[in-house]
N, C-alpha and C positions, 0 to 999 in steps of 0.2 A: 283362780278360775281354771279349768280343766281347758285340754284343749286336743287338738287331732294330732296321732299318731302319723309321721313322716314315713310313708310307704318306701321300703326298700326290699330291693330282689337280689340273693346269690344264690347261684348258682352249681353247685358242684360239678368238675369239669368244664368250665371257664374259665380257669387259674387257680393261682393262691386266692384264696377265701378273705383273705386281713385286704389284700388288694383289690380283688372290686369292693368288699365293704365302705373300704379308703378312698376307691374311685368313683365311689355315688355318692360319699358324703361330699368329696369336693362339688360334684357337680351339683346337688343340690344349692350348696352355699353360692358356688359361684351364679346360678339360675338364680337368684333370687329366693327360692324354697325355703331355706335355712335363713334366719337372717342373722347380724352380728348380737352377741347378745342373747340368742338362743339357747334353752337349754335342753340338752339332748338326753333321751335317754340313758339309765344308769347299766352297766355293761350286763351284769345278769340278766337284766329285762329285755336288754336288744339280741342279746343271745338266743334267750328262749325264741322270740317270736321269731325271730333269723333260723329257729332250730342249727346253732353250730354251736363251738367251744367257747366258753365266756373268754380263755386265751388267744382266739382269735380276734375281738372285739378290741379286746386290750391292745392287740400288738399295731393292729388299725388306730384308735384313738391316741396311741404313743409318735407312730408316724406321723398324722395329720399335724398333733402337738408341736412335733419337732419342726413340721415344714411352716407353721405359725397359722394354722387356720383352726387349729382349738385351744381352748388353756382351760386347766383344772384348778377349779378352785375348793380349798380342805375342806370337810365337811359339807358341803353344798355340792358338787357334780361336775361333768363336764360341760362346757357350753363353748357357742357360735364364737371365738376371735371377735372383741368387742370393736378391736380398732379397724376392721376390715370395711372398706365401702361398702355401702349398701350396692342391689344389682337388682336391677327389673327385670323381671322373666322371658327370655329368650322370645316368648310369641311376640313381645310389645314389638316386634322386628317388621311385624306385619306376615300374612299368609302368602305360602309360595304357589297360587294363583290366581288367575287376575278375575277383578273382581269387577262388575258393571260401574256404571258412572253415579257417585255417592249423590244422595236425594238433597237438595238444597236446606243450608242452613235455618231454622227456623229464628227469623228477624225479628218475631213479636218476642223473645222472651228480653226483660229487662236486664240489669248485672246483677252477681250474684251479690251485692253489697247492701246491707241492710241500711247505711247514711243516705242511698238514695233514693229518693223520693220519684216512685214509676207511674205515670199515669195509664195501669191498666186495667183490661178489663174484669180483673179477678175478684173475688167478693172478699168480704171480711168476715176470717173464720172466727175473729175471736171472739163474736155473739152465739155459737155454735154451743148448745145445752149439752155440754162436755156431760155431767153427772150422768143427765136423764142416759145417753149413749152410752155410759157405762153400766149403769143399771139395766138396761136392755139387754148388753152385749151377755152381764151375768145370767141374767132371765134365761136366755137361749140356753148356755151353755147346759144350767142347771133344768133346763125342764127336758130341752130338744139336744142334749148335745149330741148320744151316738147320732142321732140321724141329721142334724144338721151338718155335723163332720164327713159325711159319706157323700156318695154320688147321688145327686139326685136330677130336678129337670131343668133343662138344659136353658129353657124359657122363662125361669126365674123362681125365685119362692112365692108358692100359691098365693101365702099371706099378701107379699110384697105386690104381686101384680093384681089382688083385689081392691087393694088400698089406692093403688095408682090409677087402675080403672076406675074409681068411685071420686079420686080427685080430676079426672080429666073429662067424667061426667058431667059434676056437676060447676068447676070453674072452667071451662072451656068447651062445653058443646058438643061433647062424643060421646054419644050414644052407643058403652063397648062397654063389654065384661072382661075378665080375668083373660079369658083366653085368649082374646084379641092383642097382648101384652107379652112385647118379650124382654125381657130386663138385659141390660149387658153393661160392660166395663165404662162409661161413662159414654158421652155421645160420639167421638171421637171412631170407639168401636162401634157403634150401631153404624155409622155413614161408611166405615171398612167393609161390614157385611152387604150393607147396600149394594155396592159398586162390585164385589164379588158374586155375590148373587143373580143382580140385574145386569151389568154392563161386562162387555167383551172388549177383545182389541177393534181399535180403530170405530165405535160406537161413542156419538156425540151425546156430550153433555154440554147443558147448559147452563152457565152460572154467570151471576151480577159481575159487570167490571168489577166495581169497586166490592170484596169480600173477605170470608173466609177463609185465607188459604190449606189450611191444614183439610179441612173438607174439599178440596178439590184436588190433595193428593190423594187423600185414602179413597175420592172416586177414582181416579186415573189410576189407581193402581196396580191395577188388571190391564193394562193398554189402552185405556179410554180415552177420547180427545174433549179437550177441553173448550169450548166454544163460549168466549167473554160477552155479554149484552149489557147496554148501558143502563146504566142508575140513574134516576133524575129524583126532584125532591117530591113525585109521590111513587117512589120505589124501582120498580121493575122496569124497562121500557117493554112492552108489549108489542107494541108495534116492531119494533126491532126482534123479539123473539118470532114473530112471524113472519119475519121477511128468512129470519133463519131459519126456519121451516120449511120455505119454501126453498132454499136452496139446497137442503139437508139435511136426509132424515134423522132427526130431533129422540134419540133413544129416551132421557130423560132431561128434567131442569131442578139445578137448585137453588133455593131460595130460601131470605129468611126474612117475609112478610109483616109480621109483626114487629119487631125494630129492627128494621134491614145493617146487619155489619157490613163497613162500621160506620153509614152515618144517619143511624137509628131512626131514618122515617120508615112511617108504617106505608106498607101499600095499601092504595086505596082502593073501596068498596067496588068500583065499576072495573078498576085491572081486576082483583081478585077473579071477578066475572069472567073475565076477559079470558084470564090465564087457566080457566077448568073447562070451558068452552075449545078453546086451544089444545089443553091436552085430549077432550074428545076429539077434535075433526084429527088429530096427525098420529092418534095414541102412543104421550110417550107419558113416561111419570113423575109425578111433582114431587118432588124430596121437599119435604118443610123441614125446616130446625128451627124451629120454636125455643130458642137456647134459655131467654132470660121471659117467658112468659108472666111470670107471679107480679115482677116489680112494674107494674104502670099506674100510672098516678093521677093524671088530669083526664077526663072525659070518660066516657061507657065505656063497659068491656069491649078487647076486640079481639072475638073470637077464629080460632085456626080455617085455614081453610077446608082442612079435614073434616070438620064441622057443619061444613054445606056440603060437601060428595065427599067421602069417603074412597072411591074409587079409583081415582086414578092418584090417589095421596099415596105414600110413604111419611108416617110424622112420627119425627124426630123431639126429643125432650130431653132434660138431664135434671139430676138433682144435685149437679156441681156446683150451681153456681145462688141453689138456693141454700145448701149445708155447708160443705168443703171441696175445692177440686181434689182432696184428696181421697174422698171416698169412694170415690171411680162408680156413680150408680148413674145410669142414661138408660134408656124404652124406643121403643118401636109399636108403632101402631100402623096395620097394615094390613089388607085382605087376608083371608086363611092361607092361599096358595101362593102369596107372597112370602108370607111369617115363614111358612113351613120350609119356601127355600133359603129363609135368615138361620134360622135353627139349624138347618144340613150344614149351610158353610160356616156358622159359628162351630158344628163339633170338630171342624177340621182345625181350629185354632184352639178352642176353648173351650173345655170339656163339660163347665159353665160357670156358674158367678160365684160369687163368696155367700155360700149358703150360712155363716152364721150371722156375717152382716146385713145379710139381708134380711134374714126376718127380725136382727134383731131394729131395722128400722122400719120393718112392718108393726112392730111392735111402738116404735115412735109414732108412727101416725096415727094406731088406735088408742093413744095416752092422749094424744093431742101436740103432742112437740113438737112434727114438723108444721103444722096448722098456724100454730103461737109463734116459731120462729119466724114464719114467715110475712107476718103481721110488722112484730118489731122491725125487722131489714127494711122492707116496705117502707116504712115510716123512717127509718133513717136514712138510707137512700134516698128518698123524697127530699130532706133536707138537705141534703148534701149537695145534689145536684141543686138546689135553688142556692144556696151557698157559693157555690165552683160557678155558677151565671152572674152572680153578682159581682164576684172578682174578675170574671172576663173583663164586664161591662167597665168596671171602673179603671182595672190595669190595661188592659189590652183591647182596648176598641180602637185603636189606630193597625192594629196586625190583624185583629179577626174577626170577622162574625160568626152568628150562627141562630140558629132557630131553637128555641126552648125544647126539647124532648119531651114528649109525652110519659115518656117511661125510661125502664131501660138500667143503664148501669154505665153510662159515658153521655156526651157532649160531642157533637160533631162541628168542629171548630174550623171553618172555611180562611184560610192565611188570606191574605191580598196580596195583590201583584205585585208590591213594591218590596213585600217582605222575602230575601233568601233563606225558605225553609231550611236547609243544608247547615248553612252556617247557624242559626238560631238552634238550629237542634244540638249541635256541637257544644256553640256557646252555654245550653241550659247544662249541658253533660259535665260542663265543667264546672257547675254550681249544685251539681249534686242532682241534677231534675230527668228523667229516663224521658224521652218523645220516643214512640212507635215511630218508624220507620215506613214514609208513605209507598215506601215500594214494595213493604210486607202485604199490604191491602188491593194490589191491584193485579190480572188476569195476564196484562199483556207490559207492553214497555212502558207507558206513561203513567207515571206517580199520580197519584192528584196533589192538588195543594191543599190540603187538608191535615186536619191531626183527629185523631181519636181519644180523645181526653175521660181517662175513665177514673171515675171520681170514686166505687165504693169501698174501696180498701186506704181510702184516705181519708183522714176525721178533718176536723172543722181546721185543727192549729196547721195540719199537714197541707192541707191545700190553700193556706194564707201563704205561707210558707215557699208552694211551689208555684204558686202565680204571679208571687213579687220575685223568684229568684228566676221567672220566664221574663218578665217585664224587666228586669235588670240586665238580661242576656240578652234583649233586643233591644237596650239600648245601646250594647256597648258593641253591636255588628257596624 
């Protein structure tokens, strides 16, 4: 394999020539640059680019040799001192100034260890129509490539944000075209532009106790205060968001109505009322993240609230958790003169999306691929979660309850007062079993006793599996 040329500078009239040559190779090796083992250019070839004497190179590579930081070997070249330490590059030292107070750890990610068995929210990509994906990606390349390679808008590919408007027409109740649609790096960036766009320093937002947290830094990000309201089990409390109203002016609220994160009740039909009523009398704006909308299972559709007023919405969507979180595709839907301010402050970060993956999954949705996948998950997910209810029920109904979900992609599993979450979470860690972290989930200082048990990246054997090696860890606290 070919590889990068090791940039070196001399100087003439900076000294002998063989000596800084000498004194950059050390410094690269010792930096880290060079490693042991390395093989350095052949002295003709470093001479031309060096423009000096190939006998200067020579008398350079003889010195270094001598002091032990190169060795020649016949017929193959010179190279890096194999027995030399390896050296991390000087920056690893940290930068010489001071830097603000680092953003707190993100507590949902599980270990990097494939033995252990995490119950999160993430989907299962391995049903993910690899072929048809690649067939598309070829499609683009070969029909659309100069121009899907080039700059284009900013608001997503035409294709892409037709298809999505036409899915969120006709399964969710909005009444939007193409234009209404700005595509961006997964939902993650859409809620970054939000809170850049809309929110300033010291401009209240409001979010569920118990939530999302990665969305309520990318709002705060800008200087925004975070303002916690409580969750009960039909969602939101309303009454509390407008006693906070009345104490202070309410810039926006966010919420995620449809399976509220993370303990998947839906808000109910009279808050929904309640909360678009609300943001008329005080006007501030509803963020919805509608994150896992596709997968619900028991009872009628339950459409956005975007749905009923479009107005004072911002709605939030992704298609991470219907394909792969790795495909970074998430939308926006929101007044023109909102959108318009998404798109200014996305060019400030992001000049815009991956124009070949995007149409080439505009291109999946006019095959039909994402329509079909999303059927199949649906229907496994459905089982899954009645699967992960059945083993609560029978292993652990002395540590938990909980309410069947409607939908969704986890179980929100209420501990009892006898049971030390702490310890039990510890105990399953050492049986190989990942519990989210109840203090990942909450706005202010108190954890709830709760777990977020998310079932769709674990098959039927995996979650026998992790609920007998949970029930094994509580009994041995």
């Amino acid at each position: 394999m070919s590889d990068w040329t090791l940039e070196i500078a001399v100087r003439r009239g900076d000294g002998p020539l063989h000596r800084q040559l000498g004194a950059a190779l050390r410094h690269a090796i010792a930096d880290g640059r060079l490693l042991p083992g390395a093989r350095l250019l052949g002295t003709r070839a470093l001479a031309r680019r060096l423009g000096i004497h190939r006998n200067t190179v020579l008398r350079a590579f003889a010195d270094l040799t001598a002091d032990g930081w190169l060795e020649t070997v016949e017929s193959s070249g010179t190279f890096v001192a194999a027995d030399l330490p390896r050296r991390s590059p000087t920056a690893a030292a940290g930068p010489s100034y001071p830097l603000p107070p680092a953003p707190p750890p993100d507590d949902r990610r599980p270990p990097d260890d494939p033995d252990v068995l995490a119950f999160t929210s993430l989907p299962d990509v391995t049903g993910i129509p690899q072929a048809a994906w690649a067939r598309a990606w070829r499609r683009v390349l070969r029909l659309h490539g100069r121009r899907a390679l080039d700059y284009a808008d900013p608001r997503g590919a035409a294709g892409l944000r037709a298809a999505l408007a036409h899915m969120l027409a006709t399964t969710r109740g909005l009444g939007i075209g193409p234009d209404d649609v700005l595509v961006t790096r997964g939902s993650q960036m859409a809620l970054y532009l939000v809170g850049a766009a809309l929110l300033g320093p010291g401009d209240v937002v409001a979010v569920e106790r118990l939530g999302y947290a990665p969305a309520w830094r990318a709002l705060a990000a800008g200087g925004a205060r975070i303002a916690p309201v409580p969750v009960d089990r039909a969602g939101l409390d309303i009454d509390a968001l407008a006693a906070l109203c009345r104490r202070a002016p309410v810039r926006a609220v966010y919420v995620t109505p449809h399976h509220q994160y993370p303990t998947t009740v839906a808000l109910t039909p009279a808050r929904r009322l309640r909360l678009l009523d609300l943001a008329a009398e005080h006007r501030f704006a509803i963020i919805e993240d509608d994150y896992d909308h596709e997968f619900r299972f028991d009872g009628p559709p339950l459409f956005p609230l975007a749905s009923v007023d479009r107005r004072p919405v911002i709605y939030i969507g992704t298609l991470s958790k219907v394909l792969a979180p790795g495909l970074r595709t998430g939308f926006v839907v929101a007044p023109p003169p909102v959108l318009d301010r998404l798109v200014a402050c996305r060019l400030t970060i992001d000049r815009q999306g991956d124009g070949v993956g995007e149409r080439a999954l505009a291109e999946l949705f006019a095959d039909g691929e994402v329509q079909r996948h999303v059927q199949r998950m649906r229907r496994l997910y459905h089982r899954r979660r009645d699967h992960l209810a059945a083993l609560l029920s029978a292993h652990l109904a002395d540590a938990v309850d909980f309410d069947l979900p409607a939908g969704g992609m986890a179980i929100w599993a209420r501990v009892k007062p006898a049971v030390d979450l702490a310890r039990w979470s510890a105990a399953a860690l050492e049986r190989e079993v990942w519990l989210m972290a109840p203090a990942a989930m909450t706005a202010d200082a108190d954890p709830p006793p709760g777990l977020r048990l998310g079932y769709a990246r674990l098959d039927g054997e995996a979650l026998t599996r992790a609920v007998e090696a949970l029930a094994a860890a509580r009994a041995a606290i």
